[in-house]
Backbone bond lengths (Angstrom), bond angles and torsions (degrees), N, CA, C in turn:
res aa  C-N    CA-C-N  psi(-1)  N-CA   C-N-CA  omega(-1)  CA-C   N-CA-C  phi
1 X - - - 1.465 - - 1.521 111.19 -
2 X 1.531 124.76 -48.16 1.194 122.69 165.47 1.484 124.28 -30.88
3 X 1.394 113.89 -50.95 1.341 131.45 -160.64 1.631 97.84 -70.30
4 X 1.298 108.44 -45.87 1.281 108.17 -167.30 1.686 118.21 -52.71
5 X 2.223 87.82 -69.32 1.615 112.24 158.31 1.594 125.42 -19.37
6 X 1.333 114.26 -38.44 1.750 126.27 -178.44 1.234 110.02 -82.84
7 X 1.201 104.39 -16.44 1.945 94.98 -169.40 1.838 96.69 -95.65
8 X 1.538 120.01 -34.92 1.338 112.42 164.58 1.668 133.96 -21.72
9 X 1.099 127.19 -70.40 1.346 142.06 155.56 1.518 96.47 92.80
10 X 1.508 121.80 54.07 1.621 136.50 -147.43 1.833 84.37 -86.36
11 X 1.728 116.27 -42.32 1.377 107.45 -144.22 1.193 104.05 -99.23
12 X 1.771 113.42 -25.15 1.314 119.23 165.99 2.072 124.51 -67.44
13 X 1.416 106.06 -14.73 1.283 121.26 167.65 1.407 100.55 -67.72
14 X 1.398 107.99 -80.91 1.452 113.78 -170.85 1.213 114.31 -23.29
15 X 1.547 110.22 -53.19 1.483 124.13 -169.19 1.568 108.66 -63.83
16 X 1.065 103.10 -33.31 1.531 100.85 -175.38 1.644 114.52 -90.41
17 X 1.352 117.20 -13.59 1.715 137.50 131.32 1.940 101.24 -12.35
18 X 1.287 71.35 -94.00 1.725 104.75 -173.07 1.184 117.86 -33.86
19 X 1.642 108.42 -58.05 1.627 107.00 148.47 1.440 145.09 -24.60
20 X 1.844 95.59 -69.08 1.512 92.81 -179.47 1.668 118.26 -78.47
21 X 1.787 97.87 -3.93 1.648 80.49 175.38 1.679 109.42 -85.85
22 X 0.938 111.18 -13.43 1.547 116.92 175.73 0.942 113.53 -64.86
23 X 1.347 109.36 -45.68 2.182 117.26 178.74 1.432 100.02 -71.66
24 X 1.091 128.39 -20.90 1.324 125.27 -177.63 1.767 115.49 -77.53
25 X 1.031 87.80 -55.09 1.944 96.66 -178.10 1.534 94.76 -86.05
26 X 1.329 140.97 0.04 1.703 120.35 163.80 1.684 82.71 -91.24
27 X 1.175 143.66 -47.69 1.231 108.82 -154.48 1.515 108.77 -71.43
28 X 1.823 115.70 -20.59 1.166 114.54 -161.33 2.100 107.96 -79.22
29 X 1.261 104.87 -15.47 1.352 114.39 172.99 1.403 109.68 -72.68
30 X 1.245 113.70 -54.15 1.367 113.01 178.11 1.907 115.54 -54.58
31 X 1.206 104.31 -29.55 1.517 98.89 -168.55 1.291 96.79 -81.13
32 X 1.198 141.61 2.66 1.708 156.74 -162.17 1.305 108.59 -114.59
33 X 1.442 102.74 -5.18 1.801 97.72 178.56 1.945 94.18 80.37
34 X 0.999 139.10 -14.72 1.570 120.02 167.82 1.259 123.69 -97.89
35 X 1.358 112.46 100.46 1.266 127.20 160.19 1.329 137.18 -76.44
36 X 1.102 108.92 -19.88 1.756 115.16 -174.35 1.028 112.48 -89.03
37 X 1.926 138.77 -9.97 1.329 140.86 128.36 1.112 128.81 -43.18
38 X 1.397 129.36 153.59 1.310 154.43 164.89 1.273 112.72 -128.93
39 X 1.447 110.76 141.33 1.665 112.26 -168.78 1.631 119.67 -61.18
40 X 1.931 102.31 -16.97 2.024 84.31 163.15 0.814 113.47 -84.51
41 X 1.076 148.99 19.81 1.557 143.70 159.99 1.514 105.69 -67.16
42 X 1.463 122.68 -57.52 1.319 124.59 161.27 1.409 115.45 14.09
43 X 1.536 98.45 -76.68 1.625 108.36 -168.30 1.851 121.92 -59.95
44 X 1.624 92.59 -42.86 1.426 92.35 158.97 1.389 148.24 -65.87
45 X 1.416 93.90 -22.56 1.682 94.39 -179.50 1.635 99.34 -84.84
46 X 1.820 112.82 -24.23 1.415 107.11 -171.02 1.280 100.50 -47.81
47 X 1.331 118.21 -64.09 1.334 132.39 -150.47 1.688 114.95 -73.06
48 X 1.560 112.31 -19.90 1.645 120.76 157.66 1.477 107.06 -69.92
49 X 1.379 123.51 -39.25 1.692 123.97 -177.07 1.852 104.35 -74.32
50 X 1.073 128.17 -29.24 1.103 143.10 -175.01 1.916 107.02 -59.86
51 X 1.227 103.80 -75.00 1.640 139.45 -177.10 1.562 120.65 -85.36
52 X 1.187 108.57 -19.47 1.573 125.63 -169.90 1.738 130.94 43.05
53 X 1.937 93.68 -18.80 1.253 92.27 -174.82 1.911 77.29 -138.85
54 X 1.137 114.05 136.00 1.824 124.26 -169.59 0.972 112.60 -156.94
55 X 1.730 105.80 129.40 1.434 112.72 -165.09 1.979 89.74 -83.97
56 X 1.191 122.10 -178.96 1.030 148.26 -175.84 1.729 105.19 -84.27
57 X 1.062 104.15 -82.13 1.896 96.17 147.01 1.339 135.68 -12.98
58 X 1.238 106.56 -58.50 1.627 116.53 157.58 1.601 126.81 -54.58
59 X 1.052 114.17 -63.71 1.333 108.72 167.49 1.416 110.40 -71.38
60 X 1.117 146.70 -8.54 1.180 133.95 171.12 1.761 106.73 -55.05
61 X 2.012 105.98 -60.65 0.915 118.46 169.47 1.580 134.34 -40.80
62 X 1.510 94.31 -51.41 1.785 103.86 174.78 1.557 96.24 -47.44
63 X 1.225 125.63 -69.31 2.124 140.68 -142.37 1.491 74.00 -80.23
64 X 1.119 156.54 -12.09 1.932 121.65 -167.98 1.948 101.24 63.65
65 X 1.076 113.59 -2.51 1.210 98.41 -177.43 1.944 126.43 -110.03
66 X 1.273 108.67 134.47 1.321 114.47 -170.69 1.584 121.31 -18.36
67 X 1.323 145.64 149.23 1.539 152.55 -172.22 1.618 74.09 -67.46
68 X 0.910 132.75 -119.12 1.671 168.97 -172.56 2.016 96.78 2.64
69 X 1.580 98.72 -51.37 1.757 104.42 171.00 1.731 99.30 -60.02
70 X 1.343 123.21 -51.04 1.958 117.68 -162.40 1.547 93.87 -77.63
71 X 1.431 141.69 -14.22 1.214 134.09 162.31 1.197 119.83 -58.99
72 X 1.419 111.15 -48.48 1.182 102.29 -169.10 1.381 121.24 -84.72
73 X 1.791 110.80 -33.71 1.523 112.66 155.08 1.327 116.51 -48.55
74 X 1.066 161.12 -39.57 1.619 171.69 -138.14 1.602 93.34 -98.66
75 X 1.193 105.83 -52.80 1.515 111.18 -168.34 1.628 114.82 -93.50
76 X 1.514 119.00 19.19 1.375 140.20 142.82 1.414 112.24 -96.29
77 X 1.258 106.11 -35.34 1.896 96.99 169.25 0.903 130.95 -67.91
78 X 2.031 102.83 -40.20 1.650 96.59 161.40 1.396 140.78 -49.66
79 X 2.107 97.04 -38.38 1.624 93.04 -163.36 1.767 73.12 -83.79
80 X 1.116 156.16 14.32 1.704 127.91 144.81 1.375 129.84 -85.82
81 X 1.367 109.51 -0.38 1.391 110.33 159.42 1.801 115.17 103.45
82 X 1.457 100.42 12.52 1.224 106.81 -151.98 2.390 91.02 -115.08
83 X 0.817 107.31 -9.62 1.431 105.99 170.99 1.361 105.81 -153.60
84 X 1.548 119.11 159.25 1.570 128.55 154.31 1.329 107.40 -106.79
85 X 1.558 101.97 174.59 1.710 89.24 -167.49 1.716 69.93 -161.87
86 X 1.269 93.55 130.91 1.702 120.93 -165.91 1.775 116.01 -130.40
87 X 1.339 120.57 150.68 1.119 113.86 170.27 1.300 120.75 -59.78
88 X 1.476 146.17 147.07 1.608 123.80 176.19 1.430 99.22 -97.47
89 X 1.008 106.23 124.48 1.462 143.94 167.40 1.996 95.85 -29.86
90 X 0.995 137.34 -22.90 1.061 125.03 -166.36 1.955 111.17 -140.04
91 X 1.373 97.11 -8.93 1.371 107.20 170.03 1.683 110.98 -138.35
92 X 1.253 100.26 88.31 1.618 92.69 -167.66 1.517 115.48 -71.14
93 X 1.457 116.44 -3.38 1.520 109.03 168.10 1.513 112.88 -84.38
94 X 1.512 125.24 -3.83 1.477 123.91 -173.08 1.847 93.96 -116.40
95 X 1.425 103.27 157.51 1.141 122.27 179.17 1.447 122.94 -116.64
96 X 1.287 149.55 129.59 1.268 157.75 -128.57 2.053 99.49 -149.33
97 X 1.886 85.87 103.90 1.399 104.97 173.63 1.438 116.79 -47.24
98 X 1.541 129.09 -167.28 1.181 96.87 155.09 1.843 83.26 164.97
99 X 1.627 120.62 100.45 1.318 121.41 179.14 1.355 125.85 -49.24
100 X 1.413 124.10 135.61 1.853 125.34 178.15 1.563 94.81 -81.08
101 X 1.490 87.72 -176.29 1.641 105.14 170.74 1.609 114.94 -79.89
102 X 1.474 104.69 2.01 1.765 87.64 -178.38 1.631 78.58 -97.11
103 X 1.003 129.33 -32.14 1.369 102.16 -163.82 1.721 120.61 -73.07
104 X 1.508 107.65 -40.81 1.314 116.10 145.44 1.213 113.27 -11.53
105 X 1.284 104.65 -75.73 1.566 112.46 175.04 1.817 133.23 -30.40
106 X 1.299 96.19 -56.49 1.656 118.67 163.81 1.626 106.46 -51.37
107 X 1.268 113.64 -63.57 1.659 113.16 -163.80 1.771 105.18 -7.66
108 X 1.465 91.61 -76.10 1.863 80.96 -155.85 1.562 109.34 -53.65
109 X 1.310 116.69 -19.31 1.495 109.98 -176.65 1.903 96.00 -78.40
110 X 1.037 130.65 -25.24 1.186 122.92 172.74 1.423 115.81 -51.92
111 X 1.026 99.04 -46.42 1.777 113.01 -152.03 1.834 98.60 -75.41
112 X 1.634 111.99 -49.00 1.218 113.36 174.74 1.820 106.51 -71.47
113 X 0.904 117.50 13.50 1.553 106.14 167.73 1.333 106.18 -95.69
114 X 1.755 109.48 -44.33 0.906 93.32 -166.45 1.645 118.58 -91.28
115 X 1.756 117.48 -10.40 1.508 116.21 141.37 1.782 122.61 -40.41
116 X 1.242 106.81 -32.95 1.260 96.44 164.62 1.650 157.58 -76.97
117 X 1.468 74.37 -31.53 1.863 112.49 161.01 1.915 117.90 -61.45
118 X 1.233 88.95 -35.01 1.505 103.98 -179.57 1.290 116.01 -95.45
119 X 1.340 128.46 -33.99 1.687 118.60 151.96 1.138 119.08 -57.16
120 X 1.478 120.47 -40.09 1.495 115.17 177.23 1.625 116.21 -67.66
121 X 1.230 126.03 -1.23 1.697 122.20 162.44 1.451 96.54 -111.65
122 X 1.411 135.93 -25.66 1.350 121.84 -173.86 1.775 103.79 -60.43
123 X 0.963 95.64 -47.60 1.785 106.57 -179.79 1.461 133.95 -44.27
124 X 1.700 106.48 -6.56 1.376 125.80 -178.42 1.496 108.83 -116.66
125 X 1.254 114.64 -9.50 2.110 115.06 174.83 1.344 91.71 -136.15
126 X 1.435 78.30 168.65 1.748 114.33 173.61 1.519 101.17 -95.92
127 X 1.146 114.16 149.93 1.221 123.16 178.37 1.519 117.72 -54.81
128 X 1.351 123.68 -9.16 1.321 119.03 172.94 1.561 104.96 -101.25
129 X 0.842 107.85 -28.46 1.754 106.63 159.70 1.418 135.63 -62.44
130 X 1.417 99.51 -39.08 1.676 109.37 152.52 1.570 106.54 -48.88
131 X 1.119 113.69 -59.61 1.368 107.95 -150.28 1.703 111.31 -74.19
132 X 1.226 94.17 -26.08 1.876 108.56 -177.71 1.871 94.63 -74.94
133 X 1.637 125.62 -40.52 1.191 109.49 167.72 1.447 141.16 -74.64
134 X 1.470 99.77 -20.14 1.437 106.21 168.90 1.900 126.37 -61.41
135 X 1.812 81.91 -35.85 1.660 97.99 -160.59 2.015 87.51 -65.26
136 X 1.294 105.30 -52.17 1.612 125.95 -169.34 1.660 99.08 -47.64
137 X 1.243 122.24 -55.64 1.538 132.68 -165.46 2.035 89.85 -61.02
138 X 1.573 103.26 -67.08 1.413 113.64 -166.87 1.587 108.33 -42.74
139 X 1.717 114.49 -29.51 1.561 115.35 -162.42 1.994 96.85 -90.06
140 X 1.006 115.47 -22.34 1.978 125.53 175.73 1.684 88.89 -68.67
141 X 1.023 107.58 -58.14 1.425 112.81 -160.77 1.954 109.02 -57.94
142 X 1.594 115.28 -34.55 1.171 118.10 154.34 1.093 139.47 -71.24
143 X 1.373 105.91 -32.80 1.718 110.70 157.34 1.708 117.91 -50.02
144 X 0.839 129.92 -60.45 1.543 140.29 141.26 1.622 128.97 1.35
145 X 1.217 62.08 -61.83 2.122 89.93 -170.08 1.846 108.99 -65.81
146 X 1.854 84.38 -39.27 1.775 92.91 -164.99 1.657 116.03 -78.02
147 X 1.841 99.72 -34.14 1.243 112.67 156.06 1.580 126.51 -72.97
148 X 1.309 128.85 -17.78 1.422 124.30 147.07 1.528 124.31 -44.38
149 X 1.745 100.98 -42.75 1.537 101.78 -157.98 1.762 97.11 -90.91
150 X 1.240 113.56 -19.03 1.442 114.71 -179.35 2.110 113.96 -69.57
151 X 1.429 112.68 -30.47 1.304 125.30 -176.07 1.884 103.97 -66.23
């Protein structure tokens, strides 16, 4: 089984996934006149445009990514002008995201990036192939998760 598993190259694909969608949406920001983004930001503003008002917790949860990592991204968006981040009125140990008007601003250029990002992989499967890769990607991604939570 080893032998087999090694010749796959499942994580080095992915990775190289991850890559070109990254090279893809930095170049597509830049051609938009936004430079002071980087494509993980993406996830955060999704999830402030999503909810409008987001605890830190929350997006931690949405991105898979650590409380302490979405702090500190959040708190580059702020000093860029692109979220506030407020006490919540009802949990004063949690903090409540919360999009400006420049970011407002961005939305539709968000949205067509990321319509664009997504035609450019729709364009290589059939819709039943999407769906057999998503389900496949989502089930690696639990294997992961379950052995994270077991350590």
């Amino acid at each position: 089984m080893d032998e087999v598993v090694s010749d796959y190259g499942i994580i080095s694909l992915a990775g190289k996934l991850r890559d070109y969608a990254n090279d893809f949406i930095h170049e597509e920001l830049m051609q938009e006149g936004i430079c002071d983004l980087l494509p993980c930001h993406g996830d955060i503003l999704y999830a402030v445009f999503k909810k409008r008002e987001v605890k830190v917790t929350e997006i931690a949860a949405l991105t898979h990514r650590s409380k302490s990592t979405v702090s500190s991204m959040v708190d580059k968006l702020r000093d860029l002008g692109y979220v506030t981040k407020l006490k919540d009125e009802h949990d004063p140990r949690a903090l409540v995201i919360s999009p400006t008007q420049k970011a407002e601003a961005i939305m539709p250029v968000f949205k067509r990036i990321s319509m664009n990002l997504t035609k450019r992989l729709l364009q290589e499967f059939t819709d039943e192939e999407l769906k057999t890769l998503e389900r496949l990607l989502k089930r690696a991604v639990v294997g992961f998760e379950s052995r994270v939570e077991l350590s």
